[in-house]
C-alpha positions in Angstrom: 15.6 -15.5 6.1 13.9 -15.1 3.0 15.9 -14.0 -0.2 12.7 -12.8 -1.9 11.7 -10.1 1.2 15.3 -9.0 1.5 15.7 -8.5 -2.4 12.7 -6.0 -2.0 14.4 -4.0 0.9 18.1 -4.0 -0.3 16.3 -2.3 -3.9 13.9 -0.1 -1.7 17.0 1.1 0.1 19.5 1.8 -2.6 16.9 3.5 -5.1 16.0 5.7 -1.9 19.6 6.4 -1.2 20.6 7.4 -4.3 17.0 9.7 -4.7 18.4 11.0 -1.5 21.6 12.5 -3.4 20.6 12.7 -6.6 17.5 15.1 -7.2 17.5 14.4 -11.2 17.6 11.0 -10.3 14.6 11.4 -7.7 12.7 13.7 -10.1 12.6 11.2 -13.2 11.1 8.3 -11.1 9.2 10.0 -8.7 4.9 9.3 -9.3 4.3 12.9 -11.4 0.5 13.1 -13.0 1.8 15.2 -15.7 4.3 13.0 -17.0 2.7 9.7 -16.4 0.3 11.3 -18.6 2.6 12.4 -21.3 3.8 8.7 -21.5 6.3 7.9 -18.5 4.3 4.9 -16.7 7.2 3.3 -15.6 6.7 6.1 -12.3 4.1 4.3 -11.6 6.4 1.3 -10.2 9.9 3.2 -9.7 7.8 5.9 -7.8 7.3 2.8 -4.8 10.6 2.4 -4.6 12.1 5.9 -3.7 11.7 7.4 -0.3 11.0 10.9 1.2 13.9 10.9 3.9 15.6 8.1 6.5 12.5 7.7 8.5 10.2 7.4 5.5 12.0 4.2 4.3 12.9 3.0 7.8 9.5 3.1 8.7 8.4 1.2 5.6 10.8 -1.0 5.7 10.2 -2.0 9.2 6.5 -2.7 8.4 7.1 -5.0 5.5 9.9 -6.8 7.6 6.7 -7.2 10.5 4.1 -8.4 7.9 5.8 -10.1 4.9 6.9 -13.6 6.6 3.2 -14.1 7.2 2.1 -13.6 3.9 5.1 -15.8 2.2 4.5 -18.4 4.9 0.8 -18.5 4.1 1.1 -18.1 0.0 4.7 -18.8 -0.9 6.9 -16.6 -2.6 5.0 -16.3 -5.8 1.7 -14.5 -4.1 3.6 -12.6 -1.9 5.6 -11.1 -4.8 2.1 -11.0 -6.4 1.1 -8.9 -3.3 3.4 -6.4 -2.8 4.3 -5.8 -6.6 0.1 -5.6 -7.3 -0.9 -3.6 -4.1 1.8 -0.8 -5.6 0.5 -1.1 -9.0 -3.4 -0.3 -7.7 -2.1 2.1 -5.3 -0.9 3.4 -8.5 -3.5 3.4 -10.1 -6.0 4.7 -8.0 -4.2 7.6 -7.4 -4.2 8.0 -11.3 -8.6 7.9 -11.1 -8.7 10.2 -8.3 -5.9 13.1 -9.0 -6.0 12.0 -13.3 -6.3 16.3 -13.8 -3.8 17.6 -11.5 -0.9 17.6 -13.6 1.3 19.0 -11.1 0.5 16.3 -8.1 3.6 14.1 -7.0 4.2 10.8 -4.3 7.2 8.5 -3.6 6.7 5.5 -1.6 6.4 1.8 -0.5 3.6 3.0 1.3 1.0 0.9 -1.3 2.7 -2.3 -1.5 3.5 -2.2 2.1 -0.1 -1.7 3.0 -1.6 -4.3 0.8 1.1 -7.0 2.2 -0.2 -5.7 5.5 -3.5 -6.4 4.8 -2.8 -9.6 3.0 -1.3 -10.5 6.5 -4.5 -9.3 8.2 -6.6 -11.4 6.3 -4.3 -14.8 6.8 -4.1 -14.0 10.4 -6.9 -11.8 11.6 -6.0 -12.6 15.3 -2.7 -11.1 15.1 -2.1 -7.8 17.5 -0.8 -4.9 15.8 1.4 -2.7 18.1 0.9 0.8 17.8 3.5 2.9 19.4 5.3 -0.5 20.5 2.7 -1.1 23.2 -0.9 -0.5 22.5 -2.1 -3.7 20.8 -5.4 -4.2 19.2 -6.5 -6.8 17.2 -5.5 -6.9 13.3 -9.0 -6.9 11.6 -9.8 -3.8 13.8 -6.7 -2.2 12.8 -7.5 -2.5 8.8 -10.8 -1.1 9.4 -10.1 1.9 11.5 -7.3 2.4 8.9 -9.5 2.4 5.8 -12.1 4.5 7.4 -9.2 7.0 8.4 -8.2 6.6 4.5 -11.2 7.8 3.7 -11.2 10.6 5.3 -7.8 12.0 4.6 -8.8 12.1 0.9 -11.8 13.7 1.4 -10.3 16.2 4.1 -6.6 16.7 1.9 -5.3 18.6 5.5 -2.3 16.8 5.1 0.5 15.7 2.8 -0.1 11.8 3.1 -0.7 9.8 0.4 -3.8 8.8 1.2 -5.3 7.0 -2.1 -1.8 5.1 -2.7 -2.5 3.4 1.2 -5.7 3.0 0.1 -5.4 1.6 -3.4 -2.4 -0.5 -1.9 -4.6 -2.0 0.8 -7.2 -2.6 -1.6 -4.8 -4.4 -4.0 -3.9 -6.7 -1.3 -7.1 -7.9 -0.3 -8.4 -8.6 -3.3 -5.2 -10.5 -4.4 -5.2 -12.8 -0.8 -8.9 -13.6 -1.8 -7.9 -14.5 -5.7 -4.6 -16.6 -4.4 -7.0 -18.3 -0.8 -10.4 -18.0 -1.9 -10.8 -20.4 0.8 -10.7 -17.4 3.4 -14.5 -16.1 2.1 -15.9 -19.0 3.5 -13.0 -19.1 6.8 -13.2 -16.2 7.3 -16.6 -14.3 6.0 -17.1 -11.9 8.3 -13.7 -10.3 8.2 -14.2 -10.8 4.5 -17.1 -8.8 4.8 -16.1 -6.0 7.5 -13.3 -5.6 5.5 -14.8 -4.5 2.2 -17.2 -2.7 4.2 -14.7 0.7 4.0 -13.8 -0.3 0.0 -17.5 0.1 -0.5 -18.2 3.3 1.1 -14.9 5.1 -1.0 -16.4 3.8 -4.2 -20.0 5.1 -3.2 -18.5 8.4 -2.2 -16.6 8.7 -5.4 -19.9 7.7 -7.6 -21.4 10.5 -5.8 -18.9 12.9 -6.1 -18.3 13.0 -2.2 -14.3 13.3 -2.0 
């Protein structure tokens, strides 16, 4: 059992509990454009830490719990906190580039750093099934792509109230900081490498050409 991973969840779920009673509370952390703007940046790392409802946080939770013991057992401790603390910060981030002018726009979530630990896991162990509904398994690598591509196109499609860019930014934050820690993986594992930043690619091309 690592103290490190359940650090992480014990914070996840008493932030999230008390956002769940305490609306000020919830308001003055939550990711808001406007006032990350006017000066508040610490949203940008409390925001990851508060929660929607139950099953928001359950189901975050539950993924990091999956995916995290790969990643430390892989890396350590010190790139796995790397990871997950990072992928929020880019999920962050990005969702700063792409939604910088509308003040009103608002996201809680673990949803980035979750991702880019998933993907950090992804890229240690490509080979890895991921269950979906608990009993259709495909293979990892297959998984992350579909997922990106799907990323994609919620952000260009904005049909739904998914935070899109922060999965996104999150997954994008933990592949690049897997290759940084085990550059060795390029050369292991170069065409996963290169499927993978396949979907990273087409968002920045669409963004260049004004296409989301």
């Amino acid at each position: 059992m690592n103290l490190i991973l359940i650090g992480i969840i014990i914070a996840n779920v008493l932030i999230s509990y008390k956002g769940f009673s305490d609306l000020m509370f919830f308001r003055k952390y939550e990711f808001h454009v406007g006032s990350i703007r006017s000066g508040e940046q610490v949203r940008m790392v409390s925001s990851g830490f508060l929660h929607v409802d139950m099953m928001h946080l359950v189901f975050n939770m539950l993924t990091l719990w999956f995916f995290a013991p790969t990643v430390i057992g892989y890396l350590g401790n010190f790139s796995f906190i790397l990871v997950y603390f990072g992928s929020l910060i880019f999920g962050s981030l990005l969702t700063m580039v792409f939604h910088k002018n509308d003040y009103s726009y608002r996201a809680v979530g673990a949803s980035g750093a979750v991702t880019g630990v998933l993907y950090s896991a992804i890229l240690l162990h490509p080979d890895k099934d991921i269950y979906l509904y608990f009993f259709i398994g495909i293979p990892g690598y297959v998984f992350g792509i579909l997922y990106l591509l799907y990323s994609i196109y919620g952000m260009k499609a904005k049909n739904d109230n998914i935070g899109h860019t922060a999965h996104f930014g999150g997954a994008v934050g933990g592949y690049l900081i897997t290759l940084i820690r085990e550059p060795s993986l390029i050369t292991d594992h170069s065409l996963l490498t290169i499927l993978l930043a396949i979907p990273i690619v087409i968002l920045f091309v669409m963004a260049k050409m004004d296409k989301l």
